[in-house]
C-alpha positions as CSV (number, residue, x, y, z in Angstrom):
1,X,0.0,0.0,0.0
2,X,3.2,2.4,1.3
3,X,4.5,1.9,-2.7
4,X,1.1,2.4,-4.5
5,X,0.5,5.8,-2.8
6,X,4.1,6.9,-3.2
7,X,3.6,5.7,-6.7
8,X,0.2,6.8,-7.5
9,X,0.4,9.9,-5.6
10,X,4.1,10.9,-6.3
11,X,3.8,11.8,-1.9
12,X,6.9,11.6,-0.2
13,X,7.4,8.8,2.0
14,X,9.5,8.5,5.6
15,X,9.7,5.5,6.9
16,X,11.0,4.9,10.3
17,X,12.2,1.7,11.0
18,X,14.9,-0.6,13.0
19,X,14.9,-3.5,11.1
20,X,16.5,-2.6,8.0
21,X,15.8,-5.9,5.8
22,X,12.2,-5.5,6.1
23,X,12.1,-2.5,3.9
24,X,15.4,-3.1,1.9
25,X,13.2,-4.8,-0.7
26,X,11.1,-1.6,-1.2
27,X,12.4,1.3,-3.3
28,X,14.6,3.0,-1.0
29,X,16.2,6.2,-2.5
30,X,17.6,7.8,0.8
31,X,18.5,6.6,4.5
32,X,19.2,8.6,7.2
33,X,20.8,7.0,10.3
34,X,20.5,8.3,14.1
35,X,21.9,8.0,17.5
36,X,21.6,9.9,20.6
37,X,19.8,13.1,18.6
38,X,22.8,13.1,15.7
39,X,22.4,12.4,12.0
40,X,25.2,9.9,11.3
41,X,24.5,8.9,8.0
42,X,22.5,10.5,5.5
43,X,22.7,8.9,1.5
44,X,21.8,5.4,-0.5
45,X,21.4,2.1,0.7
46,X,24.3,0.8,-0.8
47,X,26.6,3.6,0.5
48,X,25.4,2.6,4.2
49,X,26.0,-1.3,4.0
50,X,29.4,-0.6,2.7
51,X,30.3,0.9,6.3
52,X,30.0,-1.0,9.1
53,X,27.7,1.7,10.9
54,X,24.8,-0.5,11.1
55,X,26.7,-2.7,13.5
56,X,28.1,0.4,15.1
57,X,24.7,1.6,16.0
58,X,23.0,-1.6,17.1
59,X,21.1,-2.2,13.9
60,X,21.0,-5.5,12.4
61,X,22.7,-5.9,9.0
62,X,20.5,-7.9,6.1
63,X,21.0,-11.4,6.6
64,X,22.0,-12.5,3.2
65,X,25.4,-9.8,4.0
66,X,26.0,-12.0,7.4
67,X,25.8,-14.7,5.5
68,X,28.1,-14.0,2.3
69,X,30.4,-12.3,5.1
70,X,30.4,-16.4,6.9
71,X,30.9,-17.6,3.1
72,X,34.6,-15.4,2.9
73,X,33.0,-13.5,-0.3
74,X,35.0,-10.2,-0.8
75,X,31.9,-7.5,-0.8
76,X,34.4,-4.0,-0.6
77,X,34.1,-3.8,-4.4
78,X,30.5,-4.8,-4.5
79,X,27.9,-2.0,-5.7
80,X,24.7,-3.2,-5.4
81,X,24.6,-4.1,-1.8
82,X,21.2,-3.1,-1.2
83,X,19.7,-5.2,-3.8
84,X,20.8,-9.0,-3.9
85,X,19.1,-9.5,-7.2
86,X,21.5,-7.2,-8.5
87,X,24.7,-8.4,-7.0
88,X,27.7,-9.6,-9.3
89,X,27.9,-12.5,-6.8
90,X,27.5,-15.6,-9.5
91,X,26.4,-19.5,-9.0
92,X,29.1,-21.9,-8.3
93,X,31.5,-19.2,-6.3
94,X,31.2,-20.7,-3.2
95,X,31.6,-24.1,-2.3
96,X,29.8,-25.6,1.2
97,X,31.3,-28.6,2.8
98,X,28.6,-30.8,4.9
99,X,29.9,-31.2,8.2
100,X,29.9,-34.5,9.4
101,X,26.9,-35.1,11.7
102,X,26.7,-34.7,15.4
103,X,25.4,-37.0,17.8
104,X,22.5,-35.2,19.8
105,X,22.0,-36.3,23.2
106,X,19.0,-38.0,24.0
107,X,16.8,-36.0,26.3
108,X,14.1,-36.7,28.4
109,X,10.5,-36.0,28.3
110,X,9.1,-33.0,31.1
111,X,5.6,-31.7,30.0
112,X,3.9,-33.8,27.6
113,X,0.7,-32.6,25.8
114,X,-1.5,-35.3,24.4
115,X,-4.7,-34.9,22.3
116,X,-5.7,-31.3,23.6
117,X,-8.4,-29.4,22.2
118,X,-10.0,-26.1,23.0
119,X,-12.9,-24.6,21.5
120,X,-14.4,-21.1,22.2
121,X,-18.0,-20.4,21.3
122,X,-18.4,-24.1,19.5
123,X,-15.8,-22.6,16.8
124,X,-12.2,-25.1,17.7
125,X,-9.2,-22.6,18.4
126,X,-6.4,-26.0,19.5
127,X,-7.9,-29.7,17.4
128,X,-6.0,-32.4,19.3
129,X,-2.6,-31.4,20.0
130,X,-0.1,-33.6,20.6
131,X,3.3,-32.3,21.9
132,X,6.3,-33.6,23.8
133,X,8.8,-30.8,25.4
134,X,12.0,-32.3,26.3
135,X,13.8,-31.0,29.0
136,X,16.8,-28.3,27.7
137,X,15.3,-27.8,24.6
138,X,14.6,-24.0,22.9
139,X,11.6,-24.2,21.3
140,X,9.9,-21.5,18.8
141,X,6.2,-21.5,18.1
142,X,5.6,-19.9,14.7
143,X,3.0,-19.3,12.3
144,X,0.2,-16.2,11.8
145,X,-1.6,-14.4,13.9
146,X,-5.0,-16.7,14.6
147,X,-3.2,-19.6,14.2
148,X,-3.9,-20.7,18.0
149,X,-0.1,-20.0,19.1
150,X,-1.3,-17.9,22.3
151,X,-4.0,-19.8,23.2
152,X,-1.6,-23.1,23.1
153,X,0.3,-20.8,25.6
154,X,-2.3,-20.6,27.8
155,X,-3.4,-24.0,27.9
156,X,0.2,-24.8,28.9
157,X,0.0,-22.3,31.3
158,X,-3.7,-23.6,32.8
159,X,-5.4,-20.2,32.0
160,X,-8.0,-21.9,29.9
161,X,-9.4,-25.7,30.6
162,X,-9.3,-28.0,27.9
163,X,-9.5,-31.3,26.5
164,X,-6.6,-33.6,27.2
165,X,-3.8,-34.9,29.2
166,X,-1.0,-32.9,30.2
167,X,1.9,-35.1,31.7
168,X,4.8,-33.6,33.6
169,X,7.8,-36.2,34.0
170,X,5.0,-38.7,33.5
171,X,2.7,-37.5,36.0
172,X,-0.5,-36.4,35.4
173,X,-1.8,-32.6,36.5
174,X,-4.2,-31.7,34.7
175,X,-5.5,-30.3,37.8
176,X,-2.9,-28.1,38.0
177,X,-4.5,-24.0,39.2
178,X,-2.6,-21.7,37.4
179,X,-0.8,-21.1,40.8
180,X,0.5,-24.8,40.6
181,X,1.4,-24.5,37.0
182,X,3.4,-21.7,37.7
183,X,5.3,-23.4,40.0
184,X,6.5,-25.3,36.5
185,X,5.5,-23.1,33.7
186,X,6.9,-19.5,33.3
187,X,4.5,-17.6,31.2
188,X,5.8,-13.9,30.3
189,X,3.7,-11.4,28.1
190,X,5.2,-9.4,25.1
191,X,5.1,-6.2,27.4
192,X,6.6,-6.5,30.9
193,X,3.8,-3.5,32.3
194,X,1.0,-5.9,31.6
195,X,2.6,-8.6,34.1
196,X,4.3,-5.5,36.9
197,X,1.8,-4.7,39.9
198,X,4.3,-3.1,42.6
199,X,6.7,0.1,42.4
200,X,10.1,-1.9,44.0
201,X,12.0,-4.6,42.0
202,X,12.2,-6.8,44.8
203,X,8.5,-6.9,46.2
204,X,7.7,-7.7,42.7
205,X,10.0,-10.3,42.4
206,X,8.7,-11.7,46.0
207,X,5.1,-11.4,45.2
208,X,4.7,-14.5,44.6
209,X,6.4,-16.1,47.4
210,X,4.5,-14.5,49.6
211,X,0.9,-14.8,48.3
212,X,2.0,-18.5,49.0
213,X,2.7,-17.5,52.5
214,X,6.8,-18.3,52.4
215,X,8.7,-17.5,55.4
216,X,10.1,-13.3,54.6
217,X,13.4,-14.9,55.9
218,X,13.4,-17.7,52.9
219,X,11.6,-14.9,50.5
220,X,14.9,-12.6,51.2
221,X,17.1,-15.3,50.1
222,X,15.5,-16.9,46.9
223,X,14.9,-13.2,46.2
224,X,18.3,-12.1,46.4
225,X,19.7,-15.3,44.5
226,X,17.0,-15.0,41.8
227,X,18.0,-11.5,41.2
228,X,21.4,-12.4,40.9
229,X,20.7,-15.1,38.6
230,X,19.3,-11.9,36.4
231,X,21.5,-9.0,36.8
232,X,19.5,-7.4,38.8
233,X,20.9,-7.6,42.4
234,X,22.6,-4.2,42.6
235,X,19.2,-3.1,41.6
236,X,17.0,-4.8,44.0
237,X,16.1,-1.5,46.0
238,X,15.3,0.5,43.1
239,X,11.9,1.3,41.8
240,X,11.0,-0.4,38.5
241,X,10.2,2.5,36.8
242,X,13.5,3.7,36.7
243,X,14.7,0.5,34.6
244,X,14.5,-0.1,30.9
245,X,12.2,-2.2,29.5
246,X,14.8,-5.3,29.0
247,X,15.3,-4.8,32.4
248,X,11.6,-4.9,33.1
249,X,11.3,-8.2,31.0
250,X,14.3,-9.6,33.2
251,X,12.3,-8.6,36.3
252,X,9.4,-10.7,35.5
253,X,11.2,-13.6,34.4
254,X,13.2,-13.2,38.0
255,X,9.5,-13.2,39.1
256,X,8.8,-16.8,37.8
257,X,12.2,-18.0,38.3
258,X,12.1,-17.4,41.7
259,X,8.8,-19.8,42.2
260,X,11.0,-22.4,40.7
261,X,9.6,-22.5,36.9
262,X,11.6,-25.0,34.5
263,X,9.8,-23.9,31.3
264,X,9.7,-20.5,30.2
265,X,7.5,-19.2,27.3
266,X,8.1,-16.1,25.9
267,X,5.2,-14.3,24.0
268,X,7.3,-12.1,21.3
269,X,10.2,-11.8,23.6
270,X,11.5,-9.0,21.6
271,X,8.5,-7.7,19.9
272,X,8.9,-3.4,19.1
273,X,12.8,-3.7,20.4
274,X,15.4,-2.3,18.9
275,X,18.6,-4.4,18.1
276,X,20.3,-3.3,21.8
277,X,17.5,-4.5,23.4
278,X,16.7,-7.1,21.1
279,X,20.4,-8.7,22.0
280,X,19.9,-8.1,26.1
281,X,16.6,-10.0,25.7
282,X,18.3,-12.9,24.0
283,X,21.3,-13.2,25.5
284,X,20.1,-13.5,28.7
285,X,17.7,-16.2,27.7
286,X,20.3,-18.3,26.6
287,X,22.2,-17.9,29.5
288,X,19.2,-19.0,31.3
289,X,19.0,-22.4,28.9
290,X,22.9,-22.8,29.4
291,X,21.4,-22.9,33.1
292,X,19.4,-26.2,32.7
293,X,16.0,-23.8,31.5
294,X,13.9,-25.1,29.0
295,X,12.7,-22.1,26.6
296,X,10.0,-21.7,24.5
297,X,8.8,-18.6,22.7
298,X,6.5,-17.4,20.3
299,X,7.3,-15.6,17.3
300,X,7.2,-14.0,14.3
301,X,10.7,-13.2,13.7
302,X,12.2,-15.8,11.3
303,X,15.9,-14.5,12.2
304,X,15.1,-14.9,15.6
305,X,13.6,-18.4,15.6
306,X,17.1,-19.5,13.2
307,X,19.1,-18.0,15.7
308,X,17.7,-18.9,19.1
309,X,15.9,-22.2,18.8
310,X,17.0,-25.7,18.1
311,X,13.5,-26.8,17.0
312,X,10.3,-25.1,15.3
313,X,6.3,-25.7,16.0
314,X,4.7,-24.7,13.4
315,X,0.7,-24.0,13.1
316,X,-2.2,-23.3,11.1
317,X,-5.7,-22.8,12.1
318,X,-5.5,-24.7,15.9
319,X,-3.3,-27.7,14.5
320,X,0.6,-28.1,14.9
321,X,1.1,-28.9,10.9
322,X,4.8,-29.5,11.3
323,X,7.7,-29.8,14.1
324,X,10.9,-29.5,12.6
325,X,14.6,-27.8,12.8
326,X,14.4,-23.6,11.6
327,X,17.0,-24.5,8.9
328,X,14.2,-27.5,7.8
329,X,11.5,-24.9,7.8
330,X,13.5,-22.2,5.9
331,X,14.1,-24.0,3.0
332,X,10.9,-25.1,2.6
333,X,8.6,-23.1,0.3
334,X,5.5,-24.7,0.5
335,X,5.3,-25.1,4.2
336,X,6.1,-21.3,4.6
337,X,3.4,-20.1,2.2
338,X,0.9,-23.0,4.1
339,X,1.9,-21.2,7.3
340,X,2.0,-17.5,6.4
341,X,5.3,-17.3,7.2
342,X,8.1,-15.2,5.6
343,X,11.3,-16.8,4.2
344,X,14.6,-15.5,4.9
345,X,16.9,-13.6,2.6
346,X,19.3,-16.8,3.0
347,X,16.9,-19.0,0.5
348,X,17.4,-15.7,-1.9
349,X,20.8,-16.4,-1.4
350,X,20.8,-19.9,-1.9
351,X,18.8,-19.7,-4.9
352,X,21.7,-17.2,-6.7
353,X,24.5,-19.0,-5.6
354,X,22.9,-22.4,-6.8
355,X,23.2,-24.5,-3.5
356,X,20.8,-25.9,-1.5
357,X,18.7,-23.9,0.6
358,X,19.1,-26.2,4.0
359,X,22.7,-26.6,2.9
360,X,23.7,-22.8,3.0
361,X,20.9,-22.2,6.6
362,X,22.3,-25.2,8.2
363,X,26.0,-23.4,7.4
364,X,24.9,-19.8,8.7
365,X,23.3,-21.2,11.9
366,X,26.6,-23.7,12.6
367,X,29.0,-20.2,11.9
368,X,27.0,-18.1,14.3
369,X,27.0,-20.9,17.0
370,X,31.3,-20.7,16.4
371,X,31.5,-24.5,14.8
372,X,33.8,-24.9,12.2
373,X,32.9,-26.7,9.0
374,X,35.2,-29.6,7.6
């Protein structure tokens, strides 16, 4: 619609934006970069990506440029940056090696979902899930908005009553309250101010405790060692207003870590963030799975999911339609376009360099974890 007016209409268009990919396909004439109040850049797209002042400024760089950067392609005399269609980058100039296959450890079962269905008004929202979460896994739930991702969120998190069995370690509890489930489940909304209800950081953090009537001596020291656990500790007598809003997300997720939660889902973990806050967000979740946390977050994000998760739900219309490996589900055309999903500029990529799509996604994810290809 943004192209037809400026097209139609000959109107000038601004558009502000921190994710610079998802208007890099439009016809961009100008961009203007700022920080702190300054204009730091001010000329074509191509100009800008050959500078390294994206990454200067905390914005995220196209993925197909990460990627050809991974590859060892030379792009200081490229022209055409902005435009991968147009590059001079030709098939059959790089070469990927398949690295020999790792062994995966086995790992065991925690909350099980079997056959669950929810329905709201007779119309079926969930039709007979079945889902196994293993313990240490990072899990992304994908597909569009109405596809039943949040309402699978809060049937994990006992919010709604449905049909089905829900299994922790093998043991049945369904009857879980959503206080009990809590207890097991970490459920944290896209905006931490929906989920806040105090003004200090560490009677919101020992809320919960204490509507379960723990001992304040035992509150004071799960509190203090949760907050710890979050970066937050030197903050603990501060009111929450004065922190950030990744420090606001960390807050309530010290909230549900200190109940003793194993599982925590993430609704759009970094949805409206920029990339600083975006990377705060993330890396402190995976310093929480590299703690023995299982994660699992909804999302819309494509990079996100390849970057963060080690295994994909994906669902249309109340049904999980396919549970597979991001690289799997980015190379995979007709499963994207049955989901409503958006593919990354990596099967672009792959396409002009004439090598397999799961080939070259598989090769960017194994790069950005630091493994080394044979």
């Amino acid at each position: 619609m943004i192209d037809q007016i400026h097209k139609e209409e000959g109107t000038t268009t601004l558009i502000i934006e921190h994710r610079l990919e998802d208007v890099l396909h439009r016809p961009v004439d100008r961009i203007v970069l700022i920080n702190d109040g300054r204009i730091l850049f001010n000329g074509s797209p191509d100009q800008l990506l050959a500078t390294d002042l994206l990454t200067q400024n905390g914005i995220r760089e196209p993925l197909y440029l990460t990627t050809l950067r991974q590859l060892g392609v030379d792009l200081v005399k490229e022209e055409q940056l902005a435009n991968l269609d147009n590059m001079s980058i030709s098939k059959g100039q790089v070469q990927l090696q398949n690295e020999l296959a790792k062994e995966t450890p086995e790992l065991q079962s925690l909350f099980k979902l079997e056959d669950v269905s929810f329905s709201y008004d007779d119309r079926p929202i969930l039709k007979s899930l079945h889902l196994d979460i293993k313990k240490g896994e990072k899990i992304a739930i994908v597909g569009k908005n109405g596809a039943g991702k949040s309402t699978l969120a809060k049937a994990i998190s006992s919010f709604i009553q449905t049909e089905g069995r829900y299994l922790w370690e093998k043991q049945d509890i369904k009857g879980d309250s959503v206080a009990e489930r809590a207890e097991r489940v970490g459920y944290v909304l896209q905006n931490p101010n929906q989920m806040i209800s105090t003004n200090m950081i560490f009677d919101e953090v020992a809320l919960g405790l204490r509507l379960r009537g723990v001992d304040e001596k035992e509150i004071e020291t799960r509190v203090y060692e949760t907050l710890k656990i979050c970066g937050l500790y030197e903050f603990r007598n501060w009111p929450i207003s004065a922190l950030s809003f990744g420090q606001k997300k960390r807050v309530t997720i010290a909230s549900i870590l200190v109940l003793g939660a194993e599982i925590i889902l993430l609704d759009e973990p970094t949805a409206g963030q920029d990339q600083k806050n975006y990377t705060e967000i993330m890396e402190f979740l995976e310093e929480l799975h590299q703690k023995g946390h299982t994660i699992v977050m909804i999302t819309h994000d494509m990079q996100l999911m390849l970057d963060y998760s080690d295994r994909v739900l994906v669902m249309v219309d109340g049904e999980l339609i396919a549970d597979t490996v991001p690289a799997s589900l980015l190379s995979d055309p007709e499963l994207l376009v049955k989901a409503n999903l958006k593919e990354t500029s990596i099967f672009n990529l792959a396409k002009k360099l004439d090598v397999d799509p799961l080939d070259l996604t598989a090769f960017y994810k194994e790069r950005r974890e630091g493994c080394k290809l044979n």
